[in-house]
C-alpha positions as CSV (number, residue, x, y, z in Angstrom):
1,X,0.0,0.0,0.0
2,X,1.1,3.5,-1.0
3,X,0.2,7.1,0.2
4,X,-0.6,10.2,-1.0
5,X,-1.8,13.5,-0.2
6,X,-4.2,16.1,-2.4
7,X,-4.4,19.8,-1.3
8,X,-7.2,22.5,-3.1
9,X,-5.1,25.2,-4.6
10,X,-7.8,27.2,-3.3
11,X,-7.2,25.9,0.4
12,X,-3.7,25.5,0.9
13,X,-4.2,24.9,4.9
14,X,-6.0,21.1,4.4
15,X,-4.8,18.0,2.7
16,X,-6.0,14.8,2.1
17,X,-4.3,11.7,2.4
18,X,-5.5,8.4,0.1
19,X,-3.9,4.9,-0.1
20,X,-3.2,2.8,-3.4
21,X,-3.2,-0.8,-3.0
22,X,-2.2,-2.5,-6.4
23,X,-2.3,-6.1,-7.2
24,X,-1.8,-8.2,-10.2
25,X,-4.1,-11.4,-11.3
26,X,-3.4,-13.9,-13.5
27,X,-6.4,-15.2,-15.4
28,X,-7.1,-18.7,-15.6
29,X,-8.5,-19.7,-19.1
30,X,-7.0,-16.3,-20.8
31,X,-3.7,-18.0,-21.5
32,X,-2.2,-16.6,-18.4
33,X,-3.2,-13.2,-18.8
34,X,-2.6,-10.7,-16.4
35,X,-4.9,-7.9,-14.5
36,X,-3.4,-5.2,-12.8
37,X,-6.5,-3.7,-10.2
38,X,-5.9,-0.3,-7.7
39,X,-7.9,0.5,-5.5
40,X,-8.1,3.7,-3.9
41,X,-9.4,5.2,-0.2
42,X,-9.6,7.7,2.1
43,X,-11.3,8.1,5.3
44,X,-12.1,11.8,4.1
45,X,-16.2,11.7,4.3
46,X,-18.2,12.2,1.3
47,X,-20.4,15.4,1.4
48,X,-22.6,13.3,-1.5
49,X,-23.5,9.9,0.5
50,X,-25.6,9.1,3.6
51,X,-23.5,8.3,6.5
52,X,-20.6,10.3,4.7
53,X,-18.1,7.1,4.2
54,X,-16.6,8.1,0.7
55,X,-16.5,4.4,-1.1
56,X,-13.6,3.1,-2.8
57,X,-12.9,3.5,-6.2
58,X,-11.2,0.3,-8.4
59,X,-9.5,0.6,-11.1
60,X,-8.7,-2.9,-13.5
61,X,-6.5,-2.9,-16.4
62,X,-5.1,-5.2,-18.9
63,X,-2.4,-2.7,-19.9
64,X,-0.2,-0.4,-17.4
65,X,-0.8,2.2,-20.7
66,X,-3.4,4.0,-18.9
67,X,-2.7,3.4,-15.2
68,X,-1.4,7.3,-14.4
69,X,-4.6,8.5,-15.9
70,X,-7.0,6.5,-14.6
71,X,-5.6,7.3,-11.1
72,X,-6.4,10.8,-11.8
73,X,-9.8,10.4,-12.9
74,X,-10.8,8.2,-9.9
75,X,-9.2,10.9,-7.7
76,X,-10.6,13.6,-9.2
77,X,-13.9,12.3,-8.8
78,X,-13.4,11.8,-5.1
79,X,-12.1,14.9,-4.7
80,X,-15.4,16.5,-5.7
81,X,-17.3,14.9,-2.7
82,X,-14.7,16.3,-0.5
83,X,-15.6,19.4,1.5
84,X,-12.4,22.0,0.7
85,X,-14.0,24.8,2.4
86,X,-13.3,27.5,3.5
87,X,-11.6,28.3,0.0
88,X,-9.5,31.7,-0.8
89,X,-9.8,33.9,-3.7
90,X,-7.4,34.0,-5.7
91,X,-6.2,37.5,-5.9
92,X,-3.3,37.5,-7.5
93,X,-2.6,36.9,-11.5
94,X,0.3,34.8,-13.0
95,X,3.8,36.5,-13.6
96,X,6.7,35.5,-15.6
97,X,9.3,34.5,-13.6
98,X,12.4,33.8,-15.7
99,X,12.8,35.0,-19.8
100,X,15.7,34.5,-22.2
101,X,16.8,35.9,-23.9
102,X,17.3,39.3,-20.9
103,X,15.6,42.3,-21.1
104,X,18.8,44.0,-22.3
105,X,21.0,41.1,-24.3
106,X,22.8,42.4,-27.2
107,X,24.3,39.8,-29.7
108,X,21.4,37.3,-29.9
109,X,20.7,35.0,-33.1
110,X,18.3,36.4,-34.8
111,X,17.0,32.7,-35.1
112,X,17.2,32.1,-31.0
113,X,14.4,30.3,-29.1
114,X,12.8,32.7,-26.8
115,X,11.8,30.9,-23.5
116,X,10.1,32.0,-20.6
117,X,8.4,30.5,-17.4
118,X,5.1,31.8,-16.2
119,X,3.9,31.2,-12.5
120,X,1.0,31.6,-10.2
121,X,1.5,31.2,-6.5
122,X,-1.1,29.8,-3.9
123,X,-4.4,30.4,-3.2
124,X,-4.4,30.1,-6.8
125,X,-7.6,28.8,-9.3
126,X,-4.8,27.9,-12.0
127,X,-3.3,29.5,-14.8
128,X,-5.8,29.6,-18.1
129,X,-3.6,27.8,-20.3
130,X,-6.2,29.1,-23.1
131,X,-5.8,32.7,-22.4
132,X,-1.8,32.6,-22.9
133,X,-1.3,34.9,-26.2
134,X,1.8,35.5,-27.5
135,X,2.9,38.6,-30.3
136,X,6.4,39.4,-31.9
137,X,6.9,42.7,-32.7
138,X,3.0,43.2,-33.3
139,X,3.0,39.7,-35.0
140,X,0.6,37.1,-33.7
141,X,2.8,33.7,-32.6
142,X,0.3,32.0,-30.2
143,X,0.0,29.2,-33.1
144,X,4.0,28.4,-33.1
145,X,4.2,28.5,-29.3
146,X,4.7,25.4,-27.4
147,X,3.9,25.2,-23.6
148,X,4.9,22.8,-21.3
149,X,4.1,22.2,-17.0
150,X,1.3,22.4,-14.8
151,X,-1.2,24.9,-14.1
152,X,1.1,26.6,-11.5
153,X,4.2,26.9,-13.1
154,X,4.3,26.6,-17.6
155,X,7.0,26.7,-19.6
156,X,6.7,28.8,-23.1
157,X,9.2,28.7,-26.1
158,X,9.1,30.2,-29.5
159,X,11.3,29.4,-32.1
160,X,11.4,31.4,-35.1
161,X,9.9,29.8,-38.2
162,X,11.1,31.9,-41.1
163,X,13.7,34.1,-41.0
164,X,13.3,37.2,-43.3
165,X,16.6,38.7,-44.3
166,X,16.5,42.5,-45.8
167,X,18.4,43.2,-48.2
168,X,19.4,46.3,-50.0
């Protein structure tokens, strides 16, 4: 059996702590296939069911493929019967934290990446990965962008597509 522990991003004061149990079956008459099952608790009560023990949830796969996944759906969904109150507001927006190249650099390839990391601290509701925009000297680049991280902390690079070269 494994631990872990969820916290609200909205309530940074109370945490949750679940346990994993995984097992593996071999199936008899399915030449020898094997089932992994997880099953997941806490002793958290449910605001959704009478008595307000939150049942289990299994999960059972064939494949490990999906296993991270399915963890997080079956946590998620426990995590909505979960009383997080009282939440804060979030009050505060995202700010970049780091950029390259520097405000001031001189000498820089005209074909460098530009990379920059964008954070949000707690009580926070996320960052809106949808509302990140990005422009280029008035040019819209949100399209070549890529983005990588969580909602708390994303990296964003752009690389130069085409380089236009002036000449006289």
């Amino acid at each position: 059996m494994a631990y872990f522990h969820v916290r609200d991003s909205l309530n940074p004061y109370k945490v949750v702590k679940f346990s994993i149990t995984f097992q593996q079956y071999a199936l008899k008459g399915w030449d020898g296939d094997n089932v992994w099952t997880a099953e997941i608790n806490t002793l958290e009560p449910s605001t959704t069911v009478s008595g307000g023990k939150m049942r289990s949830r299994f999960i059972h796969l064939r494949t490990l493929e999906n296993l991270d996944d399915e963890i997080e759906k079956a946590t998620n969904e426990m995590c909505q019967e979960i009383d997080w109150e009282p939440r804060l507001s979030d009050t505060t927006g995202p700010y970049v934290d780091q950029y390259f190249p520097s405000k001031n650099s001189s000498g820089v390839d005209i074909d460098s990446r530009v990379r920059l990391t964008i954070k949000e601290s707690l009580p926070s509701a996320g960052i809106d990965i949808n509302s990140i925009e990005a422009t280029v000297n008035g040019v819209d680049v949100t399209d070549e962008i890529q983005i990588t991280g969580n909602p708390y902390e994303y990296a964003v690079e752009w690389k130069p597509s085409l380089v236009v070269l002036e000449t006289e």
